[in-house]
C-alpha positions in Angstrom: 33.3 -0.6 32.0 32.0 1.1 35.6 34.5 1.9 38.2 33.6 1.8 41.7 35.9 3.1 44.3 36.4 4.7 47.5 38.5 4.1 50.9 38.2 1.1 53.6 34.5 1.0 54.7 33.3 3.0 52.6 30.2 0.8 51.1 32.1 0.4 47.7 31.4 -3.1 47.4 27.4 -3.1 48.4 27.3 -0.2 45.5 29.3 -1.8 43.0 26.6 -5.7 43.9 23.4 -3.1 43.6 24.7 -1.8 40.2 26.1 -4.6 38.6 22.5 -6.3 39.6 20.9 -3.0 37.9 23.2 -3.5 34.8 23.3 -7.3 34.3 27.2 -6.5 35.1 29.7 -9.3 37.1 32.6 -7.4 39.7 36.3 -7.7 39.0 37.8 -6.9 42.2 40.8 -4.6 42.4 41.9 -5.4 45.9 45.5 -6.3 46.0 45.0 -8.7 49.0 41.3 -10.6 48.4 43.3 -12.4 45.9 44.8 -14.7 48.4 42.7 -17.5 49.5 42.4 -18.0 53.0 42.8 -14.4 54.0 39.1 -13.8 54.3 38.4 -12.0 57.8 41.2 -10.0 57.6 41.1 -8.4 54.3 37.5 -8.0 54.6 36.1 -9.8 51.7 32.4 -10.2 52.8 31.7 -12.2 50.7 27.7 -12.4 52.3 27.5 -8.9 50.3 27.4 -10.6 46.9 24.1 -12.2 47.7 21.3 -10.5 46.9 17.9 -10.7 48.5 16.7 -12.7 46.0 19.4 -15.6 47.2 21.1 -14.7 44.0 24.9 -14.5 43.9 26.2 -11.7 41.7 29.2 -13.1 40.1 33.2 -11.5 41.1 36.5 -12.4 39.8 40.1 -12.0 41.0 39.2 -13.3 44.3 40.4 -16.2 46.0 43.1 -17.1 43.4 46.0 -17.7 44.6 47.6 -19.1 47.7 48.3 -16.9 51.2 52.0 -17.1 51.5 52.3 -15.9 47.4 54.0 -12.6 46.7 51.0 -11.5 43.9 51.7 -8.3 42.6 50.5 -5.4 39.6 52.0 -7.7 36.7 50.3 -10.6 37.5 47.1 -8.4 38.2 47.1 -6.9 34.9 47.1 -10.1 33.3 44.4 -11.1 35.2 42.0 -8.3 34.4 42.6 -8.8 31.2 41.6 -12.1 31.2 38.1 -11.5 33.4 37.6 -8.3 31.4 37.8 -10.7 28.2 35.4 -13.6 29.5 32.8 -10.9 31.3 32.2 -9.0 27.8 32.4 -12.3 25.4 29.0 -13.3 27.6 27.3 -10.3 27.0 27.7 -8.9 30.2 29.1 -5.3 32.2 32.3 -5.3 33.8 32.6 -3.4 37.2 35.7 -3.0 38.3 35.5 -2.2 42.3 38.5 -2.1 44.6 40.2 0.2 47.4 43.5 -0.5 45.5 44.1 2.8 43.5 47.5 1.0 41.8 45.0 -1.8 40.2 42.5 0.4 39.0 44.9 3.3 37.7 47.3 0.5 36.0 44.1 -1.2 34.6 42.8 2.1 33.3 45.9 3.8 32.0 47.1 0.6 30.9 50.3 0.8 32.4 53.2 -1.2 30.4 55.2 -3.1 32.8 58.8 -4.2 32.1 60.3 -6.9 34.6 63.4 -6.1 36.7 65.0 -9.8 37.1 66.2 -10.8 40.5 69.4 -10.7 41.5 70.5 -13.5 43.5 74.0 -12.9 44.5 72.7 -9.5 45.8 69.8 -10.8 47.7 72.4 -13.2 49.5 74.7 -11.0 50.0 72.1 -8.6 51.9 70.0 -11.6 53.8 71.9 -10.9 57.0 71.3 -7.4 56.9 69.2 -5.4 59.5 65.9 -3.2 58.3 68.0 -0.5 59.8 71.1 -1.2 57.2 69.0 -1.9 54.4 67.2 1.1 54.4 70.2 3.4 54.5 71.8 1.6 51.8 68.6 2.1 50.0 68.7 5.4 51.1 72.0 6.0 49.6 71.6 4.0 46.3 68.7 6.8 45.5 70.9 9.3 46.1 72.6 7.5 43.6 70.6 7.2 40.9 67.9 10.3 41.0 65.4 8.7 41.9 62.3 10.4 44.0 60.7 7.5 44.9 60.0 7.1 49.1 57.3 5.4 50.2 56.9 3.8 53.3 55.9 0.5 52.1 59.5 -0.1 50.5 60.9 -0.1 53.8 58.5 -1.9 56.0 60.1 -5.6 56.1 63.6 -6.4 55.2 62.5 -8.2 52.0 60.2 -5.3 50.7 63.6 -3.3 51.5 65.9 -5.6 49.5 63.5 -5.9 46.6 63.9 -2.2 46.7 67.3 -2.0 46.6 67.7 -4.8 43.8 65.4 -2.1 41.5 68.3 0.7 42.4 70.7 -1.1 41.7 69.4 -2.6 38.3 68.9 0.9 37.3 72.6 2.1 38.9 74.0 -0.6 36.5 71.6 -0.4 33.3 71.5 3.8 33.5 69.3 3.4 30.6 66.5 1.0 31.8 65.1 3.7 34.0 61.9 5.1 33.0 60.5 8.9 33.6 57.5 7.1 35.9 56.2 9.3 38.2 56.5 9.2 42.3 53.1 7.3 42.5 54.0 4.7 39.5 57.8 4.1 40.9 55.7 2.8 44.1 54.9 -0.1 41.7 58.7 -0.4 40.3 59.5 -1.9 44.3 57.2 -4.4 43.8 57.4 -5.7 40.3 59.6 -3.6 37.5 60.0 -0.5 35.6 57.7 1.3 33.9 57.0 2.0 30.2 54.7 4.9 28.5 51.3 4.9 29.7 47.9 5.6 27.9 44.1 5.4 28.1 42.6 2.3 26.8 41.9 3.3 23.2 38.3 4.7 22.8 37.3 4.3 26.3 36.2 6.7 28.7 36.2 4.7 32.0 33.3 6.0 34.0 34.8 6.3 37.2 32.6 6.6 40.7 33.9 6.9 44.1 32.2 6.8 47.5 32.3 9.8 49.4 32.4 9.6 53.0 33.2 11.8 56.0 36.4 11.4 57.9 34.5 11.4 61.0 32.0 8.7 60.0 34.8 6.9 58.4 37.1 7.0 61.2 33.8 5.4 63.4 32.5 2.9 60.7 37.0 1.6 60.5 36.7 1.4 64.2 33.9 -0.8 64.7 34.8 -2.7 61.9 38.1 -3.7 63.5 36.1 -4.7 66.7 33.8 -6.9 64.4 36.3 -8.6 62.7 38.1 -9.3 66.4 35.2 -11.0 67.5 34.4 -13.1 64.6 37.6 -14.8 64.8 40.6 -13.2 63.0 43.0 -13.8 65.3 42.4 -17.6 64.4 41.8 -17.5 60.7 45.7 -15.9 61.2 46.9 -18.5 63.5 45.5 -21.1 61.2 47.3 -19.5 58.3 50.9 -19.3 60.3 49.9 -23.1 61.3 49.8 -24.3 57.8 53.0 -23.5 57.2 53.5 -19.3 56.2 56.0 -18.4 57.7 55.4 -15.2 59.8 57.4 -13.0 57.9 55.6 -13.5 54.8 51.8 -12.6 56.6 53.7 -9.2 57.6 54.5 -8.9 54.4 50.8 -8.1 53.7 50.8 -5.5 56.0 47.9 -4.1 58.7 46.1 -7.0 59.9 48.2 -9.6 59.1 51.1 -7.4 60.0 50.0 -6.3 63.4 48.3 -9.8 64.7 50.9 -11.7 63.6 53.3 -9.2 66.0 50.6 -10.1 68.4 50.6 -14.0 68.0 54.7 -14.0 67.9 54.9 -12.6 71.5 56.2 -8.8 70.2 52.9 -7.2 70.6 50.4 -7.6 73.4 47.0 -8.1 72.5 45.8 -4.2 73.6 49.0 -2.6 71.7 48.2 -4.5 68.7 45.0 -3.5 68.8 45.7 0.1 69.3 48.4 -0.1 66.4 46.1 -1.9 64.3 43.7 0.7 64.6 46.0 3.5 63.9 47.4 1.9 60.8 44.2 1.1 59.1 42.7 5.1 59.9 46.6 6.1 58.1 45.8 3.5 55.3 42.3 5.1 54.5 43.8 8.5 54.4 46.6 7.3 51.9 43.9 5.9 49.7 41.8 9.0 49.7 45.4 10.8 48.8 46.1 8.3 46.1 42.5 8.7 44.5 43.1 12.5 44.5 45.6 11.8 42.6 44.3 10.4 40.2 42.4 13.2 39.3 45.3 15.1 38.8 46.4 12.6 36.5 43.5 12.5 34.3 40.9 9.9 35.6 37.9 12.2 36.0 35.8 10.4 39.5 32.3 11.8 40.1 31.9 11.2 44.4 28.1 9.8 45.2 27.7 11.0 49.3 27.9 7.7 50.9 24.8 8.4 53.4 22.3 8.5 50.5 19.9 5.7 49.9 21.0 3.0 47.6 18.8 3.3 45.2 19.6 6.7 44.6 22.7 6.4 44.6 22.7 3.3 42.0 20.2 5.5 39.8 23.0 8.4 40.0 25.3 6.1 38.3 22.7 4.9 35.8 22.2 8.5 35.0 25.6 9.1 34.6 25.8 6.3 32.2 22.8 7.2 30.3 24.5 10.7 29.6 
């Protein structure tokens, strides 16, 4: 398997089509929101960039498969991949894995054994009238608690991101031995869908890892006129058409950036220049803790060889055949 990644417009997915064209290979996606159908503008699925220029579509999976409004999350992903993964090879064909979402790729790679936390019900309700304020102290506190080093900004940014967070400290303040020794970047999953187990590489695979390397300057640019495109070709609608079927708004800011911020916007909290402007901000701070998050990565392991994202295509898809040849 070929791994392509790299940070919010940074050409990964145009790459990742030219190669799997160059390798007879189909894309699994590791993009923790192009999963949810419906959410197309806004999480920047471009899907026109699977089309070659021979009209040809070169074939992706874990897009599109599940409803907007569903809390998907690394479990369900992993089980997933595996299933794609499965299918793709079976036919004869190259997986390439391609994705901004370091979680997916390093849990995929590393094969990550997640354990289920069960929900607890009488806590939720007890905490449902609780501000974001009160939840994250309590939260605050229950790490104290138990240990734990785990702060990231995402377990605190709605009030049911916090209490899901909360519910995971206090399974582990009751069960002091269900607590695994996961590390700060794999307890960010633990607030979203369980505890760890032991990690490993996939037996006898070396994952081949590549990763876009682009300025910060040209990045910053290319993010900012992205966001302007995406304005004008309508995703402030294709949100107001999701929060008209029936999401309710709580759950698109659950998703975070766009469908955080424009749904502020279309709730009468944000006007349309400040959500803009915050919008903007938060997408530049995103990129950054993606490019932090792949650094990581190489810390822990996962060997990624950068390709300079200004080259030519072609030379950079013959880099990687290279690589693979080798």
């Amino acid at each position: 398997m070929i791994t392509i990644l790299g940070p919010t417009a940074s050409g990964k997915t145009k790459l990742a089509v030219a190669l799997a064209n160059a390798v007879d290979g189909e894309i699994i996606s590791a993009d923790s929101r192009q999963v949810y159908k419906g959410m197309d503008i806004g999480t920047g699925k471009d899907l026109a960039d699977y089309r070659l220029a021979s009209g040809e579509i070169v074939k992706y999976h874990l897009i599109d498969i599940c409803e907007a409004g569903e809390k998907y999350n690394l479990f369900r992903y992993q089980e997933d991949f595996q299933k794609a993964y499965a299918d793709i090879v079976q036919r004869g064909k190259i997986p390439v894995l391609c994705g901004g979402t370091g979680l997916y790729i390093e849990a995929v790679l590393k094969q990550y054994n997640l354990q289920r936390v069960p929900e607890n019900k009488a806590l939720r309700d007890s905490l449902a009238g609780k501000s974001l304020e009160e939840l994250t102290e309590m939260l605050e506190d229950l790490k104290r608690r138990t240990g734990s080093n785990m702060h990231n900004k995402t377990d605190v940014d709605s009030c049911k991101r916090a209490i899901r967070a909360i519910e995971i400290e206090q399974y582990y303040l009751e069960n002091s031995g269900a607590k695994s020794d996961a590390t700060e970047n794999q307890q960010k999953v633990v607030a979203e869908n369980g505890s760890f187990g032991q990690d490993a590489l996939i037996p006898g695979h070396k994952p081949l890892i590549f990763g876009t390397d682009i300025s910060r300057e040209l990045r910053r640019q290319k993010i900012t006129h992205r966001l302007d495109e995406r304005l004008k070709e309508g995703m402030v609608d294709e949100i107001k058409g999701i929060l008209e079927s029936g999401v309710a708004p709580e759950d698109l800011i659950y998703y975070g950036l766009e469908y955080k911020f424009v749904t502020l916007y279309l709730t009468g909290e944000l006007s349309y220049e400040e959500m803009r402007r915050q919008l903007e901000i938060a997408i530049h701070q995103f990129a950054k803790r993606q490019m932090t998050w792949f650094r990581g990565m190489e810390k822990r392991g996962l060997h990624i060889e950068w390709i300079d994202y200004e080259l030519p295509m072609e030379q950079k898809v013959q880099f990687i055949l290279d690589r693979i040849e080798k």
